[in-house]
N, C-alpha and C positions, 0 to 999 in steps of 0.2 A: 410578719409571718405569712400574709395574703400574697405579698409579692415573692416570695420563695416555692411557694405550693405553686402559683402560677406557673414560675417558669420549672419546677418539677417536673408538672404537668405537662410542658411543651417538649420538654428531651424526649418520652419515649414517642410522643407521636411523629418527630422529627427522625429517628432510629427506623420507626416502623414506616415511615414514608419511603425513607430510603431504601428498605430492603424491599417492600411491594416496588418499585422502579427496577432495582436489580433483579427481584424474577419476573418482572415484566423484561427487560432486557435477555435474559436470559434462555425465555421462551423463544421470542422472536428469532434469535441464534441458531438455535435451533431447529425450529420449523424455516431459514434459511439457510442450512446443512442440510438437514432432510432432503429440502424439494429441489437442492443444488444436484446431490447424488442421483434422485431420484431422478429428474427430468434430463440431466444431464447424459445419465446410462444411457437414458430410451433416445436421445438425439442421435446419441456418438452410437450407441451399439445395436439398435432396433430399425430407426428410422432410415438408414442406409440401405436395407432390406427391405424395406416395407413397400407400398404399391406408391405410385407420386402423389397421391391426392391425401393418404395417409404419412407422410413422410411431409407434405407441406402444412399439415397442421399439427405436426409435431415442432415441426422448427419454428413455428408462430407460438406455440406455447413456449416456448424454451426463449424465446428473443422478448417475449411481455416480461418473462419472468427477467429474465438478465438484464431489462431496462429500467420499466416501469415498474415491477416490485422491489428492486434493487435500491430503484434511486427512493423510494417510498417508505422502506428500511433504514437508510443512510441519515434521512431528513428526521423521522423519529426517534432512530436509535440516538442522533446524536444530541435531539433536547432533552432524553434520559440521562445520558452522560452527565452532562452538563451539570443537572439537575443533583445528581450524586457527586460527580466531583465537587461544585462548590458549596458542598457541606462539611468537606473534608480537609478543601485546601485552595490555594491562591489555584485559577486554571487560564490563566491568560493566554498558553503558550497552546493546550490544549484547547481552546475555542477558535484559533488561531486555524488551528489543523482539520478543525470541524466544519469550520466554514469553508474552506479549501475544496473537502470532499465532496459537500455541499452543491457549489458550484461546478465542480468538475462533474458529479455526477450528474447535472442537469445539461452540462456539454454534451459531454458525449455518452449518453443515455436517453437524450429527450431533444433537444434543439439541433443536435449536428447531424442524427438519424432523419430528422423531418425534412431538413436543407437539404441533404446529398441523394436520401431515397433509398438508403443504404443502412438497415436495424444491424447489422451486422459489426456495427464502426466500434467496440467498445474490444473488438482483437485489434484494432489500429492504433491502439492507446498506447500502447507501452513498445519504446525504438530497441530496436536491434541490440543485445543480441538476444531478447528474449524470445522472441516470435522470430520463424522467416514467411509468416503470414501474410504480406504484402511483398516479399520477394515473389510467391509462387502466385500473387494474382499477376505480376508483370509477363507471367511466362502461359500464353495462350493454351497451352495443351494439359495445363495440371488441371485437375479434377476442380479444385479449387474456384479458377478461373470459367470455365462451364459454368458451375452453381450458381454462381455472382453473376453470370450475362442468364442467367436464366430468373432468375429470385431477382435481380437488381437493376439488370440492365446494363447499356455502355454509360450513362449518366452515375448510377450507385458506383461502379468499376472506377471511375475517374474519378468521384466526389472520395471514396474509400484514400485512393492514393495520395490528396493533395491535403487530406486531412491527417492523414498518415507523415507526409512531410514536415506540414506545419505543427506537429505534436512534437518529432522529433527536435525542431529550433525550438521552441520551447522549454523542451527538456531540458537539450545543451545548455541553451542560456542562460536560463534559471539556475542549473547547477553552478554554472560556474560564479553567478552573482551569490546565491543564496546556498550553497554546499547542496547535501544528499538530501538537506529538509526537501526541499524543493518538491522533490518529484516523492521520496518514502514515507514523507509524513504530511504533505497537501494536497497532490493530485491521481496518486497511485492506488486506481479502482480494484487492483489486483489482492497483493492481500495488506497493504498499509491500509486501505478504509478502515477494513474486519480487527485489525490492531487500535486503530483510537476509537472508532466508532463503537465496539464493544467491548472497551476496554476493563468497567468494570467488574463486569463478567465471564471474563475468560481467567482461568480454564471451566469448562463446564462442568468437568469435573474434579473433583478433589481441593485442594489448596495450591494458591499460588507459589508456585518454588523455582529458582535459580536452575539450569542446568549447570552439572558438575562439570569441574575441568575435563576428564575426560570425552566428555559429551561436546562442549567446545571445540576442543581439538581433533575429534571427526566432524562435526561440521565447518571446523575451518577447514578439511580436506575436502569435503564433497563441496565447497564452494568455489576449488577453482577444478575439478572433477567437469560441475555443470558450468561452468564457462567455458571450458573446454568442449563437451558437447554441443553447447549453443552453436560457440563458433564452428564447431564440424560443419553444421547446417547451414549458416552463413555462406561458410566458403564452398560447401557442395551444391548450393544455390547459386552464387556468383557464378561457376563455372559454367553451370549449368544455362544461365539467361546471358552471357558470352557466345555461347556452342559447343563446347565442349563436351566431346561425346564420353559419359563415363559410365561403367560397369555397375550393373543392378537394377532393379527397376523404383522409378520414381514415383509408380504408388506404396512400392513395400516403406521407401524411405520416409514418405510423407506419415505412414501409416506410423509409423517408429517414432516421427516428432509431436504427432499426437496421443500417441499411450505415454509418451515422457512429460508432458502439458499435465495428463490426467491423473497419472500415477504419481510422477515425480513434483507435481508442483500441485495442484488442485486438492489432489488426497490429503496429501503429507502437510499442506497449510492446512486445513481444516482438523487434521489429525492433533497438530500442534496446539489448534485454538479449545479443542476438546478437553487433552491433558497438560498440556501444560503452557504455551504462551502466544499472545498472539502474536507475537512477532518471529516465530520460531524458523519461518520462510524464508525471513529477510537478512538473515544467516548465512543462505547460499543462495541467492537471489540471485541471476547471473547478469540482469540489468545494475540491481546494485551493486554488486563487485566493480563495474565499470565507470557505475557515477562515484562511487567511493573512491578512486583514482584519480577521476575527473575532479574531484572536493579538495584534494588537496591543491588545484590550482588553484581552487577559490580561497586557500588557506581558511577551511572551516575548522572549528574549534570552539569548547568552550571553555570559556572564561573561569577565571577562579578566584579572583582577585579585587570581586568588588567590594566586598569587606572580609571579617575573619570568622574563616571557618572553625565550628565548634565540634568538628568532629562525630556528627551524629551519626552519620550514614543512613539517611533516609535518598541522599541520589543513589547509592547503589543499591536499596532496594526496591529504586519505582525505575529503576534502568532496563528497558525490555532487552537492550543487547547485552548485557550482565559487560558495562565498561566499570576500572574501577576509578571513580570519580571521585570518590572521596580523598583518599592517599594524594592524586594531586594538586584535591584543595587545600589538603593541608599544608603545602609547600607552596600554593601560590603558584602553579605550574596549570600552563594551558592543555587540555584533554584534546588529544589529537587522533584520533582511532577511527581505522575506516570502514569500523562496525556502524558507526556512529550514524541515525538516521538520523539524529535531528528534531525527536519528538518534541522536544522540550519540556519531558516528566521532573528531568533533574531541576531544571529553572525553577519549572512551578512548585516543585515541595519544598525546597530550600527552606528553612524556618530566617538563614540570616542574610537572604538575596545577595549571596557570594555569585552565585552563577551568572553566567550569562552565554546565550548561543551566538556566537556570529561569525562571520564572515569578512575578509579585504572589501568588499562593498558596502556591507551591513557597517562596517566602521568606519567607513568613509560616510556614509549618511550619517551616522551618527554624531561624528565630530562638527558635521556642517550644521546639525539642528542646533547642539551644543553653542555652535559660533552664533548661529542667531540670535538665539537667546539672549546671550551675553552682549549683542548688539541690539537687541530689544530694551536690555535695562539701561 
């Protein structure tokens, strides 16, 4: 009887632990929304106006926040998660992605801004076509380019671009060894961190729910809408650091790819983590539509086949891209979808470890460890 009441006893305060971490987590969300909108208005819509000595300790407030409380957020938020997840469930796949963000954040947020001299480096993170923010520093006369020789230097300007190159080999590579995991659910400070990192707590508000078919079917429209505009940019940049003399002027145009940054990408992921998912971004992402292309040279996919599926469907409910994975576990069929980030939600809840995420590389290592082994015994 002593040892029943004991462990009685220890359920609800294991219940109540976990929910004090979730609205701790959820706070923190929060007041990371807030002072996103808030500081972010006054950089983008005040501080362009304002006098230089006010306008320079606006962007110093807004670069501590976007680094050092950022990465300060990522590190905490993710040993809440952690702390919730493995009460709930296997989280190998998701510590996996924490530690990723972890690292990345402390790259370029804290180690690659101190080397180059350049707090500005965390718009250099994510390649082409999501940004042409390192297209327009290459081009002397954008406003862009001014700020940075004036804030940074010809040392920041150069440190920005070579870290900028080496982000993109990275990317590539990675995707093509590791699929879309790579970059949407390891190193992607944009809105993959804000999706594992407070995952237990989105949405902030309401209950967690699938979006409907409908709702899919226009975000699969605006996902290649905004690759379409990416590339507008792309290519009216290219021409533009060529010679190519073209119609309009190139502060309204720059002006246009930063209300669609702020509007279309910044709002609208924070809108999604609010009501309804954190990964709602990553949807029409227009970097991920192109690694999701790129993924299938890596033949990424998950597995379904490592024992038998009982049909529960717990992967399509912890699935933030609403794939359905169950249907072709039940057939023993590989999930092949270029929604597919990679989180590895489905892996880790699996009750009978049918899943598995991987890759032509990720199976290639795999069968080589397997071979040792087997020549180990």
């Amino acid at each position: 009887m002593s040892n029943n009441a004991a462990c009685d006893n220890k359920r609800p305060k294991t219940a109540n632990n976990t929910q004090v971490y979730v609205t701790i987590l959820k706070t923190i969300l929060w007041i990371y929304i807030i002072l996103c909108i808030v500081i972010a208005g006054i950089n983008y819509g005040y501080a362009p106006k304002a006098p230089q000595s006010v306008a320079k300790v606006i962007m110093w407030i807004w670069l501590i926040y976007e680094n050092w409380v950022k990465t300060l957020f990522i590190i905490i938020c993710s040993y809440l998660t952690i702390k919730i997840t493995d009460r709930s469930q296997k989280s190998t796949m998701l510590r996996r992605n924490l530690k990723g963000f972890i690292i990345a954040a402390l790259i370029v947020h804290v180690i690659a801004p101190v080397i180059t001299g350049n707090y500005d480096l965390y718009f250099y993170s994510m390649p082409l076509p999501w940004t042409t923010t390192p297209m327009q520093l290459l081009y002397s006369k954008s406003q862009l380019y001014q700020n940075s020789l004036l804030n940074w230097g010809h040392r920041g300007i150069i440190g920005a671009l070579i870290f900028y190159v080496i982000v993109c080999i990275i990317v590539l590579v990675g995707t093509l060894f590791f699929g879309r995991r790579f970059q949407c659910s390891t190193i992607c400070l944009f809105n993959g961190f804000a999706a594992e990192v407070f995952e237990p707590a989105i949405p902030l508000i309401g209950n967690k729910r699938k979006p409907k078919i409908g709702t899919l079917k226009v975000l699969n429209i605006l996902r290649w809408i905004f690759l379409g505009i990416s590339l507008f940019f792309v290519v009216y940049w290219c021409l533009i650091l060529i010679g190519v003399t073209l119609p309009g002027d190139i502060t309204f145009v720059t002006k246009v790819a930063s209300y669609k940054y702020l509007c279309g990408e910044l709002l609208m992921a924070i809108f999604f983590w609010i009501a309804f998912t954190g990964r709602g971004y990553c949807y029409y992402c227009p970097l991920g539509t192109i690694l999701g292309l790129i993924s299938k040279l890596s033949n990424q996919r998950i597995v379904t086949s490592k024992s038998k599926c009982v049909k529960c469907g717990k992967c399509n409910q912890v699935c933030p891209m609403s794939i359905d994975i169950k249907n072709c576990a039940a057939v023993t069929a590989d999930v092949r979808d270029m929604n597919c980030v990679g989180c590895g939600h489905c892996v880790d809840t699996c009750p009978t470890h049918t899943l598995m995420y991987s890759t032509r590389f990720i199976e290639y290592m795999n069968s080589k460890e397997e071979q040792q082994n087997d020549n180990n015994l």
